[in-house]
N, C-alpha and C positions, 0 to 999 in steps of 0.2 A: 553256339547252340543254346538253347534257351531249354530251362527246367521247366519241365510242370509235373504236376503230382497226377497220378493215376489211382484211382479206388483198385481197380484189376490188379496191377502190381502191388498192391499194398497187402490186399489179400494171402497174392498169390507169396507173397516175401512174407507173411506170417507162415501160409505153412511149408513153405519151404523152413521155417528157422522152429518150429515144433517140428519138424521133419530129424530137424539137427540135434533138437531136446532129448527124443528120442532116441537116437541112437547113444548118446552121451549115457542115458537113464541107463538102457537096454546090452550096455558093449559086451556085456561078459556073457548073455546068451546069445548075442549076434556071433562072436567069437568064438563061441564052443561049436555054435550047430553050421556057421558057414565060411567059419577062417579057419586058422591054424591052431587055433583054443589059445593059449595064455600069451604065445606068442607077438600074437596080432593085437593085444588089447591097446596098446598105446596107438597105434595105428589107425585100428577105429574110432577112438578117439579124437585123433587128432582128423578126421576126414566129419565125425560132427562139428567140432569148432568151427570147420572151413563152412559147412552148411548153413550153422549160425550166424556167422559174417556174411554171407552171401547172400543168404535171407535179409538181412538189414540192408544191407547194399540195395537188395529188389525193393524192399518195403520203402526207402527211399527214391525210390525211382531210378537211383545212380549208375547202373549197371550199361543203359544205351550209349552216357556220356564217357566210362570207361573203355568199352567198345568201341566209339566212335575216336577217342582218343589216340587206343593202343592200333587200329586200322590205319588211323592218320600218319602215324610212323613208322607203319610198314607200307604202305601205297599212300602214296604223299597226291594229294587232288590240288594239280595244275590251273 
């Protein structure tokens, strides 16, 4: 499979990873008003990080060739 760069994913992988910023900034009123309050806070947390990373994964485009990857070896094309 061959890479190319997309302006649209690049975009959209920026705000998905300010998506991630914010909840990072945010976790202790996300936490109070729609988790478990202090419990949940490492949790929220840790689900910004993964948004951060994923957003860079989209902003690089890399996200089709991990998909297409991890499809590959679960239905293997004959």
């Amino acid at each position: 499979m061959q890479w190319t760069f997309s302006w649209g994913w690049f975009f959209g992988g920026i705000a998905i990873a300010v998506a991630g910023l914010l909840i990072l900034k945010y976790h202790r009123i996300i936490g109070d008003n729609l988790a478990s309050g202090v419990h949940s806070y490492g949790k929220i947390k840790l689900w910004g990080v993964i948004a951060i990373i994923f957003g860079f994964i989209c902003m690089a485009n890399l996200h089709t060739l991990i998909l297409r990857l991890l499809l590959g070896i679960i239905i293997p094309n004959k």
